[in-house]
N, C-alpha and C positions, 0 to 999 in steps of 0.2 A: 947097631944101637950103640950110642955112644956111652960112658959114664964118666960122671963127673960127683962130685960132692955137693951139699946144701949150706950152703952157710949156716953154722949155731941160730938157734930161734929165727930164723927167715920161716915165713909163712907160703904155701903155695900158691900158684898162679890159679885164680880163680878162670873156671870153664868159660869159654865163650856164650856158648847154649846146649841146647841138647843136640843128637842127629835125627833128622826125621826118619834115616831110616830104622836105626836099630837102637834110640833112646836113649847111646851115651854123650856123656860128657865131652863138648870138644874144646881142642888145645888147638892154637894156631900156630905152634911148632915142636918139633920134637923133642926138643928142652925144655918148652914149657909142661909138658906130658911128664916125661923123665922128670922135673921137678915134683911136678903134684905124687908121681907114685913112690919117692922117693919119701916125702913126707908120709904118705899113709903109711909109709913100710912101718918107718920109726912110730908110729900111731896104732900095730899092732895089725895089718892088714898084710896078706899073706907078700910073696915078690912079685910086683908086678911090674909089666914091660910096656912099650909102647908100640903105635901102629899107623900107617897113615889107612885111612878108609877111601873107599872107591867111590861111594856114594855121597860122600862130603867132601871132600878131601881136605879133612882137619884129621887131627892126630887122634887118638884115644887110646886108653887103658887097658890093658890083657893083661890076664893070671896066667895065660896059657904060653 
């Protein structure tokens, strides 16, 4: 997993759709992912990391 910084008030990469399989949010790369939970972090949302899925194979958010 890579990390990098957000730029001051940059807003995140808005989800492509959901995943039909398990409902989340998907990112079309792993820095678009890393951007969005980057922002939640700073937004009071615990740390979270990113993933590619098997069943979409778009990116998504994990706490874990």
């Amino acid at each position: 997993m890579s990390k990098f910084r957000l730029p001051k008030y940059e807003t995140p990469p808005l989800p492509q759709s959901l995943c039909p399989v398990s409902g989340k949010n998907q990112y079309a790369s792993e820095e678009e992912a890393l951007r969005a939970a980057k922002y939640r972090e700073k937004n009071g949302s615990v740390s979270l990391g990113a993933y590619k899925c098997i069943d979409c194979f778009c990116w998504h958010l994990t706490s874990k």
